[in-house]
N, C-alpha and C positions, 0 to 999 in steps of 0.2 A: 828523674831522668835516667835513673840507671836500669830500671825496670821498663822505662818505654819504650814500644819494638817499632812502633810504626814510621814513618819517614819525614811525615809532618806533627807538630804538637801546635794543638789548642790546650789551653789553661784557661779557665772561666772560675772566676769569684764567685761565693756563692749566695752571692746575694744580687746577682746578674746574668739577663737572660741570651741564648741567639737568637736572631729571627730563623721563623723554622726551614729556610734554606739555605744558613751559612754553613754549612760543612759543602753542601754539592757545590755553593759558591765560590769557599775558598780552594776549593781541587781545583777550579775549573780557574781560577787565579792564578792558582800556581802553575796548570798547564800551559796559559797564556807565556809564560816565559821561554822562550826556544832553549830545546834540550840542549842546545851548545852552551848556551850563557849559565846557564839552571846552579851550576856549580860554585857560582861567584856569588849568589843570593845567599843572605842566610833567612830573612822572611818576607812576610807580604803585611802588611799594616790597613788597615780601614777606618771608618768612623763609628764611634757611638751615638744612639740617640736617648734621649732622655724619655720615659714613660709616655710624654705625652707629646712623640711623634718630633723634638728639639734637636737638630745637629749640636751634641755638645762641642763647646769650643768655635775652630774654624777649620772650612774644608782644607783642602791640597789646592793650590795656586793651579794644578793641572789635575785633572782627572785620574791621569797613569803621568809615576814620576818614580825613576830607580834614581833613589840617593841613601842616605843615611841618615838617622837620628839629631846627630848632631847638625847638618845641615838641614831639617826643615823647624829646627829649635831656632839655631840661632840666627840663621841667613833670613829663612820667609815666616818667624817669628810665628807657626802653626799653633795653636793653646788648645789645650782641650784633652780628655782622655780618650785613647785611640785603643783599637783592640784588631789583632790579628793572629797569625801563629806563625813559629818557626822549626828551622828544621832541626829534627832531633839528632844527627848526626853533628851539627854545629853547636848544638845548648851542650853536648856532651864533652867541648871542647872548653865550652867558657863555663862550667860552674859555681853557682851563687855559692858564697864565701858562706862558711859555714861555722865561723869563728866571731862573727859578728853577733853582740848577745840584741835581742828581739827585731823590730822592722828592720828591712833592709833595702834601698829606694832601687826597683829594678832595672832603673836606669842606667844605672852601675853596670851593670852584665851588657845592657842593649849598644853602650857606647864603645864597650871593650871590644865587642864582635864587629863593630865599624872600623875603629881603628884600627883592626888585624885585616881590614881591605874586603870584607863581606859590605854586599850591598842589600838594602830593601826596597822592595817595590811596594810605594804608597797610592794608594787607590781610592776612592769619593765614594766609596761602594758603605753602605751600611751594615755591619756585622754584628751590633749588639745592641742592646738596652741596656742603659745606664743608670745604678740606682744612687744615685749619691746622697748616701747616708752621712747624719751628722755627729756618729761615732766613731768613722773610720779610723783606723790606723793611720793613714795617708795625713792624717788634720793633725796629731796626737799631738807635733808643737804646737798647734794654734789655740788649744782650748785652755782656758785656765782650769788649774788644778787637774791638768793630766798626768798620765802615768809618764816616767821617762824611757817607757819601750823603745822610741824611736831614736835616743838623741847620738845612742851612738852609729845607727846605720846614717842617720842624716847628716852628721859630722865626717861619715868614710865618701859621702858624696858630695862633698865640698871640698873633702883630701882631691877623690879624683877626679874633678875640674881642675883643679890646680895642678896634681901633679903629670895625666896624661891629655889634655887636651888644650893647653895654653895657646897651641900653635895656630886657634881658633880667636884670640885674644884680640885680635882685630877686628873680624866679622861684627862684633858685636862686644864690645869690650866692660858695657855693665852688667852682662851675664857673671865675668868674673872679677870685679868690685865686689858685687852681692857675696860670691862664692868666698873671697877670702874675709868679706866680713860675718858669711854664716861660720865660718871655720872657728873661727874667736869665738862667735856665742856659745858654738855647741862643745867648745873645747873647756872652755868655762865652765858650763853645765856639765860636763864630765867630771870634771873637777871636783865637785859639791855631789854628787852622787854617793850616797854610801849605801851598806850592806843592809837590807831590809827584807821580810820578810817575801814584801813581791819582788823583790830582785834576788830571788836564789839564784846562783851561780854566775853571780855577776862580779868583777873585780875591777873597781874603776881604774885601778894603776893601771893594770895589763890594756885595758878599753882607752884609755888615754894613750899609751907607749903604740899602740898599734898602727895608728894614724899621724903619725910626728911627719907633718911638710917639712921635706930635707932640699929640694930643687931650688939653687938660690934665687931663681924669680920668683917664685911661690914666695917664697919666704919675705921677698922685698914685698909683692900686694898683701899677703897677708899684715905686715904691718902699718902698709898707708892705710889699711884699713881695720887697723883694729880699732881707734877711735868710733867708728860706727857699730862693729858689731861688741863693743865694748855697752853702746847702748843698744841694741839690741837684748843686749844679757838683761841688761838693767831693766828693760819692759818685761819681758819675762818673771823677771822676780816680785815686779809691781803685780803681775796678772797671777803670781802664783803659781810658774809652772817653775821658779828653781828655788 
């Protein structure tokens, strides 16, 4: 980000493809925005499809829709992995935390830029092929005997459900059930992490003290539901990943 000059940013995974006219697509997206509103966007979002021609997930409830992340998660319950770009003038304001030791869910950044009052415009338009590999990073808690790269980015995205977006807690209120009882698992799993040779530079004290839920409602769901993510942890260690 601090090297990118341009006004829009694509980011593409390398092991995923665009179709070969999403860049003239996504200008011509982005120009669709009238130059007065244009300021208030921070991106344009699309669909993925899978190798063999599959809308991963599910569309947009409307074809053109300006909202936010958090609202087509949790209001019109959207699933699926989406891909589009944003502006580099706005990614230069929200910075992927860089204190965080391995994955980091970039969700974290896309809900911070909603909350500070940017909007995106979501669109039925197809911009990528999607390989969903079954080593991802994204899976790393679901595979027994994985690495614990992700547990502490996946535990700072259950802090920030809890700590900035509560006010969402009614839309949909077992989005954060789940969230304060992933909190527990991966706070747990923090816990039990020690120094090892693939964790250089890793300190599980300082990766535990970093994301301490301080907000006293947080703190109240997080313990009605620690008995869940109490077994959560527990499968986990059945399956081998703590």
């Amino acid at each position: 980000m601090r090297l990118a000059k341009g006004q829009l940013l694509v980011v593409l995974d390398s092991d995923d493809t665009l179709s070969p006219d999403a860049l003239s697509t996504m200008k011509a997206l982005w120009e669709d925005i009238p130059e007065t509103e244009s300021s208030s966007f921070s991106a344009v979002t699309g669909l993925c499809v899978r190798p063999d021609g599959q809308i991963v997930g599910q569309k947009y409830p409307r074809d053109v829709m300006d909202s936010t992340p958090m609202e087509m998660i949790l209001r019109y319950r959207v699933t699926g992995e989406k891909f589009g770009f944003q502006r580099t003038e706005v990614m230069r304001q929200f910075p992927f935390p860089e204190d965080v030791w391995g994955y980091l869910p970039e969700s974290i950044v896309w809900w911070g830029i909603a909350k500070a009052g940017y909007k995106t415009r979501f669109v039925n338009v197809v911009l990528r092929t999607y390989y969903d590999t079954a080593d991802s990073i994204t899976r790393a808690d679901d595979r027994p005997g994985s690495s614990d790269a992700s547990i502490q980015g996946l535990r700072a995205l259950a802090y920030d459900t809890l700590t900035n977006h509560l006010n969402w807690f009614w839309v949909r209120p077992s989005a954060f059930i789940l969230a304060g009882a992933r909190y527990t698992r991966f706070s747990l799993r923090v816990k039990r992490m020690k120094r090892t040779s693939d964790l250089a530079g890793f300190d599980p004290v300082a990766a535990y003290d970093a994301f301490a839920v301080s907000r006293p409602l947080a703190k109240v769901l997080v313990w009605l539901t620690y008995p869940l993510g109490l077994a959560l942890y527990a499968r986990d260690r059945w399956r081998g990943h703590a």
